[in-house]
PQR file of N, CA, C, O and H, with PARSE charges and radii, in Angstrom:
ATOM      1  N   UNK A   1       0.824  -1.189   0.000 -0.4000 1.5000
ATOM      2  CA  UNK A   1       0.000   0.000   0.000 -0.0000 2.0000
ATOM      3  C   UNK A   1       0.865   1.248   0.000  0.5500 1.7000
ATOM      4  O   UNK A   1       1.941   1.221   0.597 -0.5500 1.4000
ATOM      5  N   UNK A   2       0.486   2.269  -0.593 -0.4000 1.5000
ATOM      6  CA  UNK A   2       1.303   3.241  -0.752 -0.0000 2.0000
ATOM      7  C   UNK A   2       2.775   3.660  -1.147  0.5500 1.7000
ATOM      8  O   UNK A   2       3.381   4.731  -1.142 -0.5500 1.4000
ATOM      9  H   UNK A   2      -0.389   2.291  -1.078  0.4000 1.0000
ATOM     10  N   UNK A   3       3.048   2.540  -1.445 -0.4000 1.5000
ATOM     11  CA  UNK A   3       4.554   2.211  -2.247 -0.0000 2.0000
ATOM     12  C   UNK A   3       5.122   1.458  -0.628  0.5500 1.7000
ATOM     13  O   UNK A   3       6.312   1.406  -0.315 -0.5500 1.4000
ATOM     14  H   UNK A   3       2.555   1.670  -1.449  0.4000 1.0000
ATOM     15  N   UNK A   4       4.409   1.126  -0.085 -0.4000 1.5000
ATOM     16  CA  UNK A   4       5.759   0.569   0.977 -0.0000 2.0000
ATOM     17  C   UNK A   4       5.256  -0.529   1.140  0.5500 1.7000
ATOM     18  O   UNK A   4       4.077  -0.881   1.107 -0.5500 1.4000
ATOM     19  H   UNK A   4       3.443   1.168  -0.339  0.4000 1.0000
ATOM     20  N   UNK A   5       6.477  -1.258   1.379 -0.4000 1.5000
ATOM     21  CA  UNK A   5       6.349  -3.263   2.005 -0.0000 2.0000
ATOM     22  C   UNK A   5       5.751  -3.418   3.057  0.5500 1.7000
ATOM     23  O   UNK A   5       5.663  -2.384   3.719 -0.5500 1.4000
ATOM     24  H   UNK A   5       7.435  -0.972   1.406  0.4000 1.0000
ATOM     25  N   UNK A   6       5.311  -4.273   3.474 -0.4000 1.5000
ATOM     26  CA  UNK A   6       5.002  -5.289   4.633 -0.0000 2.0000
ATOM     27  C   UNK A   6       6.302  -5.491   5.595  0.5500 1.7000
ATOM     28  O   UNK A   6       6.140  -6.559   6.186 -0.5500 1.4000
ATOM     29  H   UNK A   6       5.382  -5.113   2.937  0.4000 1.0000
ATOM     30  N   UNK A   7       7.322  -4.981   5.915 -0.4000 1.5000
ATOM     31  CA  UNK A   7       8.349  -5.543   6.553 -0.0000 2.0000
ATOM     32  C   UNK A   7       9.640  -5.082   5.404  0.5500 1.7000
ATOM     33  O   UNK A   7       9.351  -5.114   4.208 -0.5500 1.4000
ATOM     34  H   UNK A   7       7.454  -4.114   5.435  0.4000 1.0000
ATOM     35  N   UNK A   8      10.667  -4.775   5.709 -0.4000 1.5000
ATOM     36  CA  UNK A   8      11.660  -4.859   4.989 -0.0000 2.0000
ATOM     37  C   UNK A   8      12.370  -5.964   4.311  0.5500 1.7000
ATOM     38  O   UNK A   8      12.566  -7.039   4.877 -0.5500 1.4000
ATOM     39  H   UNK A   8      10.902  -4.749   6.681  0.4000 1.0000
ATOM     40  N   UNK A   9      12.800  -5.684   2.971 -0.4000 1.5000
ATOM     41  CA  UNK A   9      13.214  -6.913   1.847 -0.0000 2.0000
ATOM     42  C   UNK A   9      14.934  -7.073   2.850  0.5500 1.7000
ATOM     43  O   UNK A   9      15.541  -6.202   3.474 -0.5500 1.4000
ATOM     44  H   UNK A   9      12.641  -4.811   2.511  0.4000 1.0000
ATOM     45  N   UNK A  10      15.296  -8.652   2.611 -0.4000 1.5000
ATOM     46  CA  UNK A  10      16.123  -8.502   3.018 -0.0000 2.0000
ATOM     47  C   UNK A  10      17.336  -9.145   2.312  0.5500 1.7000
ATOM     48  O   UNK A  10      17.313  -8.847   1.118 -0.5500 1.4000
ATOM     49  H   UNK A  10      14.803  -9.359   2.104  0.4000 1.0000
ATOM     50  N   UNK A  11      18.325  -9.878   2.618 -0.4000 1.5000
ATOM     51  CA  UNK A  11      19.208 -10.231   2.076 -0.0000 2.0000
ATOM     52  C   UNK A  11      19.051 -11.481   1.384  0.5500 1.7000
ATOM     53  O   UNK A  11      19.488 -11.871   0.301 -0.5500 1.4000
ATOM     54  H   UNK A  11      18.344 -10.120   3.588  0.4000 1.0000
ATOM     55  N   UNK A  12      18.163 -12.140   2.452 -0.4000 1.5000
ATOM     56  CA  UNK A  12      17.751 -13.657   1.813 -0.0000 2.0000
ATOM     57  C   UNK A  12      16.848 -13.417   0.902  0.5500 1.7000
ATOM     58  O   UNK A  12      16.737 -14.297   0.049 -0.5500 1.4000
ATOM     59  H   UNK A  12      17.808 -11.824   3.332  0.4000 1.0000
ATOM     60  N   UNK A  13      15.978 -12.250   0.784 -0.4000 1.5000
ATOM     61  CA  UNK A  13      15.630 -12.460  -0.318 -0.0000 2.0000
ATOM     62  C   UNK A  13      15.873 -11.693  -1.446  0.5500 1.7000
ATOM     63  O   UNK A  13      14.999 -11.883  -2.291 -0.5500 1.4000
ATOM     64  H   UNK A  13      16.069 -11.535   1.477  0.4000 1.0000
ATOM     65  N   UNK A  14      16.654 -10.963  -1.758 -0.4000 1.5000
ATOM     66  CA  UNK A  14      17.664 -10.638  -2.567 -0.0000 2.0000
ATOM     67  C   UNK A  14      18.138 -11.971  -3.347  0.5500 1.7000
ATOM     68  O   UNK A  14      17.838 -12.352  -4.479 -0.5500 1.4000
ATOM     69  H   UNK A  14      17.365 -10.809  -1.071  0.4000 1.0000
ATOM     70  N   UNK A  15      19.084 -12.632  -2.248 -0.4000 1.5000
ATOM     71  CA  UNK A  15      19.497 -13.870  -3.354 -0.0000 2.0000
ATOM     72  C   UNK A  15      18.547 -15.177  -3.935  0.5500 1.7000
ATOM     73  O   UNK A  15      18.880 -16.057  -4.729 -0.5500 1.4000
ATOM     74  H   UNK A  15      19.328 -12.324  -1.329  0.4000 1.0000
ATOM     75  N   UNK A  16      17.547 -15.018  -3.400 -0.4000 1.5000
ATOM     76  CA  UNK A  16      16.892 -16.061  -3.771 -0.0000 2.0000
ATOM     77  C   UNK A  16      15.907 -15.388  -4.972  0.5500 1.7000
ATOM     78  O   UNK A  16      15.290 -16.039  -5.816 -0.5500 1.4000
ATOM     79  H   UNK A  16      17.277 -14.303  -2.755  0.4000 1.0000
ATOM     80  N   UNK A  17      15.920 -13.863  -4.823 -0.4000 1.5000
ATOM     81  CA  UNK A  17      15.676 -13.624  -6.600 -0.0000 2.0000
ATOM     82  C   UNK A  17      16.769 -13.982  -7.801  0.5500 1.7000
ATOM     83  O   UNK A  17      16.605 -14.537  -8.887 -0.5500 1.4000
ATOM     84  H   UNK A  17      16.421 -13.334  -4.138  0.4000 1.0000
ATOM     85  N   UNK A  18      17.975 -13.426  -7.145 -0.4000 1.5000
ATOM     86  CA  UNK A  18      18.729 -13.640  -7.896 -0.0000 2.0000
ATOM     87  C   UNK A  18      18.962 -15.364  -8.468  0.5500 1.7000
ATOM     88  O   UNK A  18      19.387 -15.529  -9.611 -0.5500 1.4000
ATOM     89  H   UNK A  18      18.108 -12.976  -6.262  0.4000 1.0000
ATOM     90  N   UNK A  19      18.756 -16.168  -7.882 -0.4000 1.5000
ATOM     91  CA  UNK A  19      19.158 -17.429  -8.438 -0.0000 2.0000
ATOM     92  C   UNK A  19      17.456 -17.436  -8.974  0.5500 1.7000
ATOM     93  O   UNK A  19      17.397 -17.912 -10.107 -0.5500 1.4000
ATOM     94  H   UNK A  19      18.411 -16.035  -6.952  0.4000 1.0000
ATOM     95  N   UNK A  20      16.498 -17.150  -8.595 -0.4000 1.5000
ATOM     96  CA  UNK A  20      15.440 -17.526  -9.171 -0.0000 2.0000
ATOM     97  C   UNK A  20      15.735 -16.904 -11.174  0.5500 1.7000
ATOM     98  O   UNK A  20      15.533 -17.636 -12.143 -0.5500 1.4000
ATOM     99  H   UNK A  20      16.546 -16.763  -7.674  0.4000 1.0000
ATOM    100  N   UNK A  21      16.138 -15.704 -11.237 -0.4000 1.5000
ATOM    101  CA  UNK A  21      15.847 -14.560 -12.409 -0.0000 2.0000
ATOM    102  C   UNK A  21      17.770 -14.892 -13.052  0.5500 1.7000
ATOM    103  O   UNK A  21      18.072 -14.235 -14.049 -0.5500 1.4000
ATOM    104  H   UNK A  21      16.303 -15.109 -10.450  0.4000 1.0000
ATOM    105  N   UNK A  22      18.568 -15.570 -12.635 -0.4000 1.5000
ATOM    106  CA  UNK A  22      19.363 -15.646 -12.857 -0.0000 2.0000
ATOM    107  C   UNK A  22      20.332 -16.958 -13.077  0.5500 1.7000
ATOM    108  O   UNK A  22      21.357 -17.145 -13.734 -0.5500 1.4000
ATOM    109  H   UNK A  22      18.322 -16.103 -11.825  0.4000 1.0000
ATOM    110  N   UNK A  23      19.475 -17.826 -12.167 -0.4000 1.5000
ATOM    111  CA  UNK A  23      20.445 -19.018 -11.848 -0.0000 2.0000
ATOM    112  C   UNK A  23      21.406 -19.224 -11.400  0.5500 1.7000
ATOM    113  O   UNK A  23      21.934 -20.276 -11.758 -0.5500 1.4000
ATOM    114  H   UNK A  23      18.643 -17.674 -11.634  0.4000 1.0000
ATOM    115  N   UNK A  24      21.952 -18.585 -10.659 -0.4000 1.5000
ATOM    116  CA  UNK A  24      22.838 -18.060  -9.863 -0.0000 2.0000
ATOM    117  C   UNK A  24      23.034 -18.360  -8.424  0.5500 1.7000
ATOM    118  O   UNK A  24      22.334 -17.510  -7.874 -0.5500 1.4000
ATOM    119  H   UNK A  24      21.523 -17.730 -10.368  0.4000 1.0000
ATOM    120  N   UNK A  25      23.600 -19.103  -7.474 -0.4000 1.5000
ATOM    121  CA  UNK A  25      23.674 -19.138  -6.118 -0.0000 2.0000
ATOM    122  C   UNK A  25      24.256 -18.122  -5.388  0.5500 1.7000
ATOM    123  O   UNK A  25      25.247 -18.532  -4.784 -0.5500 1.4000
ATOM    124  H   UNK A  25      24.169 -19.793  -7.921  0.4000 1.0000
ATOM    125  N   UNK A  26      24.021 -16.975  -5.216 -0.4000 1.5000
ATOM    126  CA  UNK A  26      24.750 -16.124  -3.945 -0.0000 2.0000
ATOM    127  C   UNK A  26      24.450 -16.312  -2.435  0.5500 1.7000
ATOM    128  O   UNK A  26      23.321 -16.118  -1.983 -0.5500 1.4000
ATOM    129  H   UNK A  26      23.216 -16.642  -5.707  0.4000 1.0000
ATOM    130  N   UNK A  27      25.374 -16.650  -1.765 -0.4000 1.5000
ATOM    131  CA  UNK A  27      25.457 -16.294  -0.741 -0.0000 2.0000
ATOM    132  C   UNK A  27      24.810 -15.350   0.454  0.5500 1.7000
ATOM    133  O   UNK A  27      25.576 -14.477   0.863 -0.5500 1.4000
ATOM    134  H   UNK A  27      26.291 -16.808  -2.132  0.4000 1.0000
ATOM    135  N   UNK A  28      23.476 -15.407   1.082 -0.4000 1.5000
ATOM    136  CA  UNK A  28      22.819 -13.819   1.178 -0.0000 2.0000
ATOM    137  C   UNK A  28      24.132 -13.225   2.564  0.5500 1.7000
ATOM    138  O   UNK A  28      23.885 -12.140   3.091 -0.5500 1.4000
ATOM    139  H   UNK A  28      22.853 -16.115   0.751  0.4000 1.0000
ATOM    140  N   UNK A  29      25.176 -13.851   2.942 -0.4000 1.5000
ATOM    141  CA  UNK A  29      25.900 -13.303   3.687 -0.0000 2.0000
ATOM    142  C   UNK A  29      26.760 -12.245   2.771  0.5500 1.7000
ATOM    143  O   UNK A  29      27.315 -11.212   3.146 -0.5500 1.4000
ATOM    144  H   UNK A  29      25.377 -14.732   2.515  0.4000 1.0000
ATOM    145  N   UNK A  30      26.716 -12.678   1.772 -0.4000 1.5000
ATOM    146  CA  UNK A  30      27.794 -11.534   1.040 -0.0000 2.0000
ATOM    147  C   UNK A  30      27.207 -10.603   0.457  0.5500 1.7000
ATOM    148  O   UNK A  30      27.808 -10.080  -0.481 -0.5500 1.4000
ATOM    149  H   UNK A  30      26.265 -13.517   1.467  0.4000 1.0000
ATOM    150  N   UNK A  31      25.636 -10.020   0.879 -0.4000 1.5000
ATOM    151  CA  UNK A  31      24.781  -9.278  -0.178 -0.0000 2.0000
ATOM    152  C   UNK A  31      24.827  -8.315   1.531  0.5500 1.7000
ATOM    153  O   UNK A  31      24.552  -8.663   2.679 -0.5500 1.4000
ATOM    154  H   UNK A  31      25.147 -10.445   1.641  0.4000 1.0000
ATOM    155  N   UNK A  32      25.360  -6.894   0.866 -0.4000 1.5000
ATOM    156  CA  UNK A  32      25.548  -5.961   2.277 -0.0000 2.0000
ATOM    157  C   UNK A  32      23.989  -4.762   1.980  0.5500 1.7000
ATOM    158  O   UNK A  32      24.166  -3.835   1.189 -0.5500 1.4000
ATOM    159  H   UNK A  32      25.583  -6.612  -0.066  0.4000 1.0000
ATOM    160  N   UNK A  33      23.239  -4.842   2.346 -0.4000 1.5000
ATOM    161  CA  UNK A  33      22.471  -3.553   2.493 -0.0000 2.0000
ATOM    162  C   UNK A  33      22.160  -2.681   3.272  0.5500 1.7000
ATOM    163  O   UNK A  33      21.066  -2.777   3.829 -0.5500 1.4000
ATOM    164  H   UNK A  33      23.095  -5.595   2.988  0.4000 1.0000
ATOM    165  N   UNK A  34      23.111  -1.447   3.584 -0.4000 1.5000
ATOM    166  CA  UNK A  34      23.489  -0.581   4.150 -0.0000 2.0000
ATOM    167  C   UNK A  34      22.060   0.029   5.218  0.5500 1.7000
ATOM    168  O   UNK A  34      22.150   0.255   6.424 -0.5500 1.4000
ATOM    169  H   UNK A  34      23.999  -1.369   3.131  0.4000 1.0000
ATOM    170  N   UNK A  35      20.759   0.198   4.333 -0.4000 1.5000
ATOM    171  CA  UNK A  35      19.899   0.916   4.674 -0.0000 2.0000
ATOM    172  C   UNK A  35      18.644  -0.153   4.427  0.5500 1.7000
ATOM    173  O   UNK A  35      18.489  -0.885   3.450 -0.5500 1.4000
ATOM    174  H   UNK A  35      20.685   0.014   3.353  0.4000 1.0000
ATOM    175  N   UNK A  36      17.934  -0.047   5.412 -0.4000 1.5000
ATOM    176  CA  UNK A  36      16.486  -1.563   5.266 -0.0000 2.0000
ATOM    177  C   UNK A  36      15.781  -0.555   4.107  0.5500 1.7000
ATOM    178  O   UNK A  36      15.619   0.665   4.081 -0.5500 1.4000
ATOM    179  H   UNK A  36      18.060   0.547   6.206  0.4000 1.0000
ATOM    180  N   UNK A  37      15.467  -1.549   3.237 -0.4000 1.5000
ATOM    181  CA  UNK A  37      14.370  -1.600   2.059 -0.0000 2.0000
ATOM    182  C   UNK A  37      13.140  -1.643   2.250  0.5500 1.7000
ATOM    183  O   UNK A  37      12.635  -2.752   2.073 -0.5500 1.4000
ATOM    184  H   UNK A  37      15.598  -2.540   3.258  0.4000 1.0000
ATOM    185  N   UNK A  38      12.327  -0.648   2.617 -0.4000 1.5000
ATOM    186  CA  UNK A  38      11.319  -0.838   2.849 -0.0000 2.0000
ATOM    187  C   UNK A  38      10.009  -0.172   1.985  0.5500 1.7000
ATOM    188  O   UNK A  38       9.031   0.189   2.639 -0.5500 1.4000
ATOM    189  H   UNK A  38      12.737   0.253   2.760  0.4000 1.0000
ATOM    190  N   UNK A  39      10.009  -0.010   0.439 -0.4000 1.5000
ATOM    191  CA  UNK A  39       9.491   1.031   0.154 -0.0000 2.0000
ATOM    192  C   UNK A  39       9.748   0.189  -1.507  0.5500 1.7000
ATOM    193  O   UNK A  39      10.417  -0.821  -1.727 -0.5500 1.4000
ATOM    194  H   UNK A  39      10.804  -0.303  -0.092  0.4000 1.0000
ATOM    195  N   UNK A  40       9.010   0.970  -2.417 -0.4000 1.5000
ATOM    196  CA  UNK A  40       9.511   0.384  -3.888 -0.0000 2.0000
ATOM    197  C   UNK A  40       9.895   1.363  -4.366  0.5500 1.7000
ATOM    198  O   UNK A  40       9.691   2.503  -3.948 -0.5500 1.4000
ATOM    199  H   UNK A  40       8.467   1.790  -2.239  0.4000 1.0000
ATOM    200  N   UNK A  41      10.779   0.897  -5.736 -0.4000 1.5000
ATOM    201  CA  UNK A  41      12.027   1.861  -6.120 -0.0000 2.0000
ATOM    202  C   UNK A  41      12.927   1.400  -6.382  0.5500 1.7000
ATOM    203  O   UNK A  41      13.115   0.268  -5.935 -0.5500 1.4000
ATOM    204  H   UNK A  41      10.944  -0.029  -6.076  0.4000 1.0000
ATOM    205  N   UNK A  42      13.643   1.827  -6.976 -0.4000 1.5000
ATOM    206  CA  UNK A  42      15.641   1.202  -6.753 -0.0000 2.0000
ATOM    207  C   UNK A  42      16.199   1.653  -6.056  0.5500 1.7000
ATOM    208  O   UNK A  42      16.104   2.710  -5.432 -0.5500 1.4000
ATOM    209  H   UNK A  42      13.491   2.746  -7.340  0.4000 1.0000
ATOM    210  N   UNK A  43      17.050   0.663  -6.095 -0.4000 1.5000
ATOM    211  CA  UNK A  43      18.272   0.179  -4.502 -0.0000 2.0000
ATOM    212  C   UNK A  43      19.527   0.082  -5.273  0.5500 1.7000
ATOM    213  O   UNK A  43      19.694  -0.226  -6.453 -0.5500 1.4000
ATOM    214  H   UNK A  43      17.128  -0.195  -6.603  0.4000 1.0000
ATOM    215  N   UNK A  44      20.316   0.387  -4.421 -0.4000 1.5000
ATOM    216  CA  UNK A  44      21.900  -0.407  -4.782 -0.0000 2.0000
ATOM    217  C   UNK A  44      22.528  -0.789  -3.578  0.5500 1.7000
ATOM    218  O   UNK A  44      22.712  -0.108  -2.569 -0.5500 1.4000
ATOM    219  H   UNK A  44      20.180   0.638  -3.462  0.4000 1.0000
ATOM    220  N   UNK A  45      22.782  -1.766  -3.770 -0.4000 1.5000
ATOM    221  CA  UNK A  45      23.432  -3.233  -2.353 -0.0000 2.0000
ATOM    222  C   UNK A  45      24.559  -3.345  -2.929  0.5500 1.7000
ATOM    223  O   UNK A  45      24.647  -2.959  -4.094 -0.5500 1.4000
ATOM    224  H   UNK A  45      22.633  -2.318  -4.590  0.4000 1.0000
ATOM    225  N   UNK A  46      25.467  -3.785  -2.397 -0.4000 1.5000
ATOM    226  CA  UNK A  46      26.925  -4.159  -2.151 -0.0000 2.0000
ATOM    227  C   UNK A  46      26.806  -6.228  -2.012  0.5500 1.7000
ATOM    228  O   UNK A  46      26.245  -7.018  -1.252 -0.5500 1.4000
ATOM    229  H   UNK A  46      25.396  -4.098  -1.450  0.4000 1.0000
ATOM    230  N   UNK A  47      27.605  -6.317  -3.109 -0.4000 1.5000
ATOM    231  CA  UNK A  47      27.476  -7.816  -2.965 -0.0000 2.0000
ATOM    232  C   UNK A  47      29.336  -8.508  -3.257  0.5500 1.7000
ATOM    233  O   UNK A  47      29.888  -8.587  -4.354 -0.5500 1.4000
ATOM    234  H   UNK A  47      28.061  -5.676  -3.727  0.4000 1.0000
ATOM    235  N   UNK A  48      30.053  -8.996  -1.619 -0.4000 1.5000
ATOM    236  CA  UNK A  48      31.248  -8.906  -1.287 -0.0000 2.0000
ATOM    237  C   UNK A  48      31.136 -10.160  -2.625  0.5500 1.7000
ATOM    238  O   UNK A  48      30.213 -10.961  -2.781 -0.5500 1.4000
ATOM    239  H   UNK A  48      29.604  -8.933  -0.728  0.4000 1.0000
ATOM    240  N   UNK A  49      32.452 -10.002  -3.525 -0.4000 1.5000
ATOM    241  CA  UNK A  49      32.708 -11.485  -4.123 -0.0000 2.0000
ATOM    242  C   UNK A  49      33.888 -11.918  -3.271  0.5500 1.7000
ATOM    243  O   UNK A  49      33.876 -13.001  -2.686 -0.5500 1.4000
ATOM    244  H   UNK A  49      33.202  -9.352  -3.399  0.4000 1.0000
ATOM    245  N   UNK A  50      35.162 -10.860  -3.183 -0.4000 1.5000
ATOM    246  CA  UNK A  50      36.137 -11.325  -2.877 -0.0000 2.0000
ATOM    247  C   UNK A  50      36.731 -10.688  -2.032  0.5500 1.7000
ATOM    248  O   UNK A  50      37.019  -9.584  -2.494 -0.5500 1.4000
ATOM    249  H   UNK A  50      35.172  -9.980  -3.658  0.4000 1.0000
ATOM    250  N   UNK A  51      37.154 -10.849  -0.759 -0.4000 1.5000
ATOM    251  CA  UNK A  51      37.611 -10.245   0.493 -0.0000 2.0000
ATOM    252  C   UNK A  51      38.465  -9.003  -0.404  0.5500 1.7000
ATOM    253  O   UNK A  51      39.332  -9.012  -1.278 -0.5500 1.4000
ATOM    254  H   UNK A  51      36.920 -11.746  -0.384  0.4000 1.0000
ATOM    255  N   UNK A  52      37.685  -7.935   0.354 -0.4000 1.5000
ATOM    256  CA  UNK A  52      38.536  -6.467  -0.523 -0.0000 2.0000
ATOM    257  C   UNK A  52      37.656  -6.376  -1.785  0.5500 1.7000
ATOM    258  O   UNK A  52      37.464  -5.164  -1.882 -0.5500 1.4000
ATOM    259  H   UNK A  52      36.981  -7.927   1.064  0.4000 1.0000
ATOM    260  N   UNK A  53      37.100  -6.892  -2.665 -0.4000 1.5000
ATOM    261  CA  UNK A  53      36.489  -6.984  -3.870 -0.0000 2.0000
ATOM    262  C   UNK A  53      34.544  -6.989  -3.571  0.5500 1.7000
ATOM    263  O   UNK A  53      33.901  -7.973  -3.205 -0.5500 1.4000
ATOM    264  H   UNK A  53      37.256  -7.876  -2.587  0.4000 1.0000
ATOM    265  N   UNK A  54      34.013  -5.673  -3.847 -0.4000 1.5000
ATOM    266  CA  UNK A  54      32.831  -5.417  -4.125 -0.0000 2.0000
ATOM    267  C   UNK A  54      32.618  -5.108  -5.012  0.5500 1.7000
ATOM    268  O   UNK A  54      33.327  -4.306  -5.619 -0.5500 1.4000
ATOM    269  H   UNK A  54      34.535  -4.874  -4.144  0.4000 1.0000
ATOM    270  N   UNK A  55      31.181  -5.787  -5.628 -0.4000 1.5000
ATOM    271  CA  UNK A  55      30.429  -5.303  -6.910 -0.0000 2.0000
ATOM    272  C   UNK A  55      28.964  -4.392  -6.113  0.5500 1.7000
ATOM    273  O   UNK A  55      28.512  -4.623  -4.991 -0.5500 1.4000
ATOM    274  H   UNK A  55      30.605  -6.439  -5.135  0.4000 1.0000
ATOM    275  N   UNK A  56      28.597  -3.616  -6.850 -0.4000 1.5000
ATOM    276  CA  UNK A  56      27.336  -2.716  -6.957 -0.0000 2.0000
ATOM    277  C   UNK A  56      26.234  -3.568  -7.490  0.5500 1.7000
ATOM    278  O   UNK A  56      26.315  -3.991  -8.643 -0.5500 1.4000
ATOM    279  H   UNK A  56      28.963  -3.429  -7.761  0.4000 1.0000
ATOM    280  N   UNK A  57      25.422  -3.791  -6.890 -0.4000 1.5000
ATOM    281  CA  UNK A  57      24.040  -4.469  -7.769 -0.0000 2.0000
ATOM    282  C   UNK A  57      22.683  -3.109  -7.801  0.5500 1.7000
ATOM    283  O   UNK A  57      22.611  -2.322  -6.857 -0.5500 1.4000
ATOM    284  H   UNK A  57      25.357  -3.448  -5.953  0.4000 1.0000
ATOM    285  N   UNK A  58      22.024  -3.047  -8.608 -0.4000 1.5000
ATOM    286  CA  UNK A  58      20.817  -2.558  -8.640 -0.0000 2.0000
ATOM    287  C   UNK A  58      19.739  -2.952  -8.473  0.5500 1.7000
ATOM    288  O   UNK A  58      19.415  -3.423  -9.563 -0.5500 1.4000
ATOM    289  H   UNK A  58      22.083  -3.686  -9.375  0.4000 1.0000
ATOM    290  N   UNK A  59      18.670  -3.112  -7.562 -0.4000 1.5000
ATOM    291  CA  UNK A  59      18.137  -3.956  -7.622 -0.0000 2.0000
ATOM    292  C   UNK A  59      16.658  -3.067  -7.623  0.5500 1.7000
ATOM    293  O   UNK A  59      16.598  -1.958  -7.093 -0.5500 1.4000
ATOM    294  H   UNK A  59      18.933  -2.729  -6.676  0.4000 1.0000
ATOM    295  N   UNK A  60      15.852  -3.507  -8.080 -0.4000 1.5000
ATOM    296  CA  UNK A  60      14.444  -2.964  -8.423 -0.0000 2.0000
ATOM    297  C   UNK A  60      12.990  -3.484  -7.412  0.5500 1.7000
ATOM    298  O   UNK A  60      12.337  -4.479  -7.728 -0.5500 1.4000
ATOM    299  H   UNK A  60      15.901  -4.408  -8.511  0.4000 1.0000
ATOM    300  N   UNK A  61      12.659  -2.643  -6.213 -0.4000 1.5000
ATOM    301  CA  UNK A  61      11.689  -3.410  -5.816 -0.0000 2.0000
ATOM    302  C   UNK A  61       9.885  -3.045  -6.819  0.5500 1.7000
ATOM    303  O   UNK A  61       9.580  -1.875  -7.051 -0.5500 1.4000
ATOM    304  H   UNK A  61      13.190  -1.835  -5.957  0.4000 1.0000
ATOM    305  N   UNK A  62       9.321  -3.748  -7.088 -0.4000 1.5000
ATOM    306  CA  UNK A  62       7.801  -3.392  -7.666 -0.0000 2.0000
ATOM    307  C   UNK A  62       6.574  -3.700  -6.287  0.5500 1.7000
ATOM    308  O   UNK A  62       6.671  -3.725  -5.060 -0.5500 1.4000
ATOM    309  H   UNK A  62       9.569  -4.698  -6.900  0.4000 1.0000
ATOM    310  N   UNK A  63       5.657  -3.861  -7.086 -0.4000 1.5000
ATOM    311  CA  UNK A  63       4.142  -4.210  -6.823 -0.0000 2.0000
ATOM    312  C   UNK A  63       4.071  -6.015  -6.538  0.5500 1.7000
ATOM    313  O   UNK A  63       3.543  -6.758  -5.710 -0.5500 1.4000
ATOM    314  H   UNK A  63       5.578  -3.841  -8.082  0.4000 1.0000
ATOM    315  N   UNK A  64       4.931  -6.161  -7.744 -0.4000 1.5000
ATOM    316  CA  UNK A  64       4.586  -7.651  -8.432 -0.0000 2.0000
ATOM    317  C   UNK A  64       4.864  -8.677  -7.662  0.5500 1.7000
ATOM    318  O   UNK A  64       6.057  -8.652  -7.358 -0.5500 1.4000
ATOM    319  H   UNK A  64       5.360  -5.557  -8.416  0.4000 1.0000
ATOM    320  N   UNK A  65       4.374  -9.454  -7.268 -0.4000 1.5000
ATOM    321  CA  UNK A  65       4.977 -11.221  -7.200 -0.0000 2.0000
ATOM    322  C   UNK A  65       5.766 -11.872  -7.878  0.5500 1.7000
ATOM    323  O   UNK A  65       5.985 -13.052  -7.606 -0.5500 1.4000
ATOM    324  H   UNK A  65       3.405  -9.474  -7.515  0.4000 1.0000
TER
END
């Protein structure tokens, strides 16, 4: 309702889109989100690959299921 979630999105489920939309296994320990998601919109999370080594993800929350 009103652009905001039920509870904040979190890390676990971050990666379990990602392997769903991707096929992909990440780790949700290595997916860092600085600030709780609670709202729709884009995001950008921090996802550690390699000790010292971060990538930027974008991630898009909607409406949708």
């Amino acid at each position: 309702e009103n652009g905001k979630t039920f509870g904040s999105i979190t890390s676990k489920e971050i990666a379990e889109s990602i392997e769903k939309q991707f096929g992909e296994k990440v780790d949700k320990k290595k997916i860092i989100v600085k600030d709780p998601i609670r709202a729709i919109g884009g995001y950008v999370v921090d996802l550690k690959l390699f000790e010292g080594v971060l990538c930027k993800l974008t991630i898009s929350v909607t409406g949708e299921k």
